[in-house]
TIRO-2110 file (N, C-alpha, C; in Angstrom, 1 decimal):
// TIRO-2110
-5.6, 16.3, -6.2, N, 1, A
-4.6, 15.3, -6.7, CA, 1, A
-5.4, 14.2, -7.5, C, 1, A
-5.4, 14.3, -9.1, N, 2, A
-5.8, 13.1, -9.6, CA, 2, A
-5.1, 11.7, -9.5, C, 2, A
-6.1, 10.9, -9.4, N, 3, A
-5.6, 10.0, -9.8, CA, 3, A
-5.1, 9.1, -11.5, C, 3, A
-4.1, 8.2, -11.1, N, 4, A
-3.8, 7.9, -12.2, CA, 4, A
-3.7, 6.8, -12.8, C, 4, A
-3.8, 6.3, -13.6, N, 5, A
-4.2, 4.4, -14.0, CA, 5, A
-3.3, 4.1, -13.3, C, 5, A
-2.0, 3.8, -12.9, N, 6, A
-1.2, 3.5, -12.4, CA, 6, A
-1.4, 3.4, -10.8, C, 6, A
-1.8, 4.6, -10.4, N, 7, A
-2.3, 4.4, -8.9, CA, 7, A
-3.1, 3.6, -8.6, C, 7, A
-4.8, 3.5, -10.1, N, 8, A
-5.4, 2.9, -9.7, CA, 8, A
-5.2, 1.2, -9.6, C, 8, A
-3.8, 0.7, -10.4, N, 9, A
-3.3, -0.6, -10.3, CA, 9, A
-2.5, -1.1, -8.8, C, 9, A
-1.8, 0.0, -8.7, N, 10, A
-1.5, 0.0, -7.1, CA, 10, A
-2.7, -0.2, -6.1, C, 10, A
-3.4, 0.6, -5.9, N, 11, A
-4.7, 0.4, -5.3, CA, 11, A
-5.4, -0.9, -5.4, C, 11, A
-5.3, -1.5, -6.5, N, 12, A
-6.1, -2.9, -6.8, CA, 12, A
-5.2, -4.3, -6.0, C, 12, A
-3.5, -3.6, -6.2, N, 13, A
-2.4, -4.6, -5.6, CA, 13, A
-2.5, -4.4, -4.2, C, 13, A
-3.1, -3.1, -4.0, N, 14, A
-3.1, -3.3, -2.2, CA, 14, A
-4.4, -3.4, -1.5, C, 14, A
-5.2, -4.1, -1.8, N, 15, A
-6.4, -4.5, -1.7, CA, 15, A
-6.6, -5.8, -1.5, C, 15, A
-6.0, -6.5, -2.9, N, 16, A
-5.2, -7.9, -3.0, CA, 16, A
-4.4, -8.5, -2.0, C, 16, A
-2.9, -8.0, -2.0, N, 17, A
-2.5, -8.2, -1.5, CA, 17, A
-1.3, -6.5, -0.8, C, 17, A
-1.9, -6.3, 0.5, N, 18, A
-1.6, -4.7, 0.9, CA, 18, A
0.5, -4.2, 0.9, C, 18, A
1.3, -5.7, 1.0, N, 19, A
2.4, -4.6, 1.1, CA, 19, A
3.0, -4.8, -0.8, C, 19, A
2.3, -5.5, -1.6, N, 20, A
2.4, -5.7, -2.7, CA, 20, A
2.5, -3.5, -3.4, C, 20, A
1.2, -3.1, -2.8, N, 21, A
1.3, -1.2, -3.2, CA, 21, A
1.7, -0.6, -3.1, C, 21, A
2.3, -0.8, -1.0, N, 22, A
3.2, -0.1, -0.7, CA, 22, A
4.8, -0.1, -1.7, C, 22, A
5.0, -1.5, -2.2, N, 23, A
6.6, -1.9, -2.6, CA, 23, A
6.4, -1.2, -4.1, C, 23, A
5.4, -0.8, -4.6, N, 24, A
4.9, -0.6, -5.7, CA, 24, A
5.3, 0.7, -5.8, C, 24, A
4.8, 1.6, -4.5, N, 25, A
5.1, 3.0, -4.6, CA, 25, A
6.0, 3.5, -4.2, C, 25, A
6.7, 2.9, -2.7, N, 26, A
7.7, 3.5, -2.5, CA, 26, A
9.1, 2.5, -2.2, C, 26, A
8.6, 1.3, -2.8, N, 27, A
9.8, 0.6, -2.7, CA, 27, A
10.2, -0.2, -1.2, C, 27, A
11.3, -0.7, -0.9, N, 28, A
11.7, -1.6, -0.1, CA, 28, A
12.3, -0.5, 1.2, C, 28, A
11.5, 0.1, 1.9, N, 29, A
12.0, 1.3, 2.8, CA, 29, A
11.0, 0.5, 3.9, C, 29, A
10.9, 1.7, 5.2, N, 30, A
11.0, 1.0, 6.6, CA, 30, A
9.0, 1.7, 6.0, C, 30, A
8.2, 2.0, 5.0, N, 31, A
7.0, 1.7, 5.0, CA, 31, A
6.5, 0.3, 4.5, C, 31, A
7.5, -0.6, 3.9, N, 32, A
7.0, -1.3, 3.6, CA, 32, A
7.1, -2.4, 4.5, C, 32, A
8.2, -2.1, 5.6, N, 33, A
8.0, -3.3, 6.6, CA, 33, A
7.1, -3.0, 7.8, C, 33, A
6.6, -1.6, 7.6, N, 34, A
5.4, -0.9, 8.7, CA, 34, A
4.4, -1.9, 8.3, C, 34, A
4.0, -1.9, 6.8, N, 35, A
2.6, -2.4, 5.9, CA, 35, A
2.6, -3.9, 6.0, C, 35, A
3.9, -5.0, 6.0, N, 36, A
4.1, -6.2, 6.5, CA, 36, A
3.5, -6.2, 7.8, C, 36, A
4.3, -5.9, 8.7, N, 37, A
3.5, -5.8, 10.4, CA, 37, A
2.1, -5.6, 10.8, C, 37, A
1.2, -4.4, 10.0, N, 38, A
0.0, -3.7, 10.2, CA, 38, A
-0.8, -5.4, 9.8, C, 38, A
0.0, -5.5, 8.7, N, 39, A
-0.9, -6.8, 7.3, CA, 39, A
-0.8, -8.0, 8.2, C, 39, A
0.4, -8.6, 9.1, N, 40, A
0.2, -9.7, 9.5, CA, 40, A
-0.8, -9.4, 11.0, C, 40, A
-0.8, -8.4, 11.7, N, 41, A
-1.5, -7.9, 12.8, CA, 41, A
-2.8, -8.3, 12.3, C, 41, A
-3.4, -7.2, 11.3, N, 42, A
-4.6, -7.3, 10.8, CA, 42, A
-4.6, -6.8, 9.6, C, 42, A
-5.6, -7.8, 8.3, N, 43, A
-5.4, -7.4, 7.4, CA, 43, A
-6.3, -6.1, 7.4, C, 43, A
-7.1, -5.2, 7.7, N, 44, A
-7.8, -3.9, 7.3, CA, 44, A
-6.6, -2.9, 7.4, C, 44, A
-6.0, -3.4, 8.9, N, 45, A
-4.3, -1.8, 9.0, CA, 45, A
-4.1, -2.1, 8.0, C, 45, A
-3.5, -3.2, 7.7, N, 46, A
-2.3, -3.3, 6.3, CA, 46, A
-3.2, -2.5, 4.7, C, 46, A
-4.4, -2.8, 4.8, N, 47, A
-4.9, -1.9, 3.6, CA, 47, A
-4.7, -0.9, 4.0, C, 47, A
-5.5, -0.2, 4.8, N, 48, A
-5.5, 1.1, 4.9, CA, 48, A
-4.5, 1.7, 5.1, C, 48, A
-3.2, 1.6, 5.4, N, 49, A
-2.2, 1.8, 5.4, CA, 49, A
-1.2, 2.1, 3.9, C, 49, A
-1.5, 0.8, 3.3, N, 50, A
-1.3, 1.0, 2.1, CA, 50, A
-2.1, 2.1, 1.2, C, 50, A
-3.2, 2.3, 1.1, N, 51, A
-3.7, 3.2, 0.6, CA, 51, A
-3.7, 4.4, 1.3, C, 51, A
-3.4, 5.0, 1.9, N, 52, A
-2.8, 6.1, 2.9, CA, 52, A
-1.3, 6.6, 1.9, C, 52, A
-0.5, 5.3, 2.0, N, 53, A
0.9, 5.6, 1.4, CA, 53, A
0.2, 6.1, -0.3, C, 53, A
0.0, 5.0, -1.1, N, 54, A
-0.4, 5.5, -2.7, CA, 54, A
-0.8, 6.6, -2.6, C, 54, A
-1.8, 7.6, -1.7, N, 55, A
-2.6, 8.5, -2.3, CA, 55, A
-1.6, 9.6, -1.4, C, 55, A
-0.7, 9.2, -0.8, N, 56, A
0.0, 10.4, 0.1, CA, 56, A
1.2, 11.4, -0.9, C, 56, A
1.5, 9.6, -1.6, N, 57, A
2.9, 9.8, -3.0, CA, 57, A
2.5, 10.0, -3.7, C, 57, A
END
């Protein structure tokens, strides 16, 4: 699966700020309030989470 300029802007948004990639890729669904929760718990879940979702879609 390549990646694509676009992923890799997502990727940069969820690095930054992690449910910013999620909302980027799949929108306002129950991952992005997973990626909220992981992100206020701890910010590393909330990345790697997010990057999980971009490279999954």
């Amino acid at each position: 699966m390549a990646l694509t300029l676009t992923d890799f802007f997502k990727l940069l948004g969820a690095v930054i700020i992690p449910p910013l990639g999620v909302f980027l890729e799949r929108g306002c669904t129950c991952d992005l309030l997973i990626n909220i929760l992981l992100t206020c718990l701890g910010y590393i879940p909330g990345i790697v989470h997010a990057v999980y979702i971009i490279l999954k879609y």
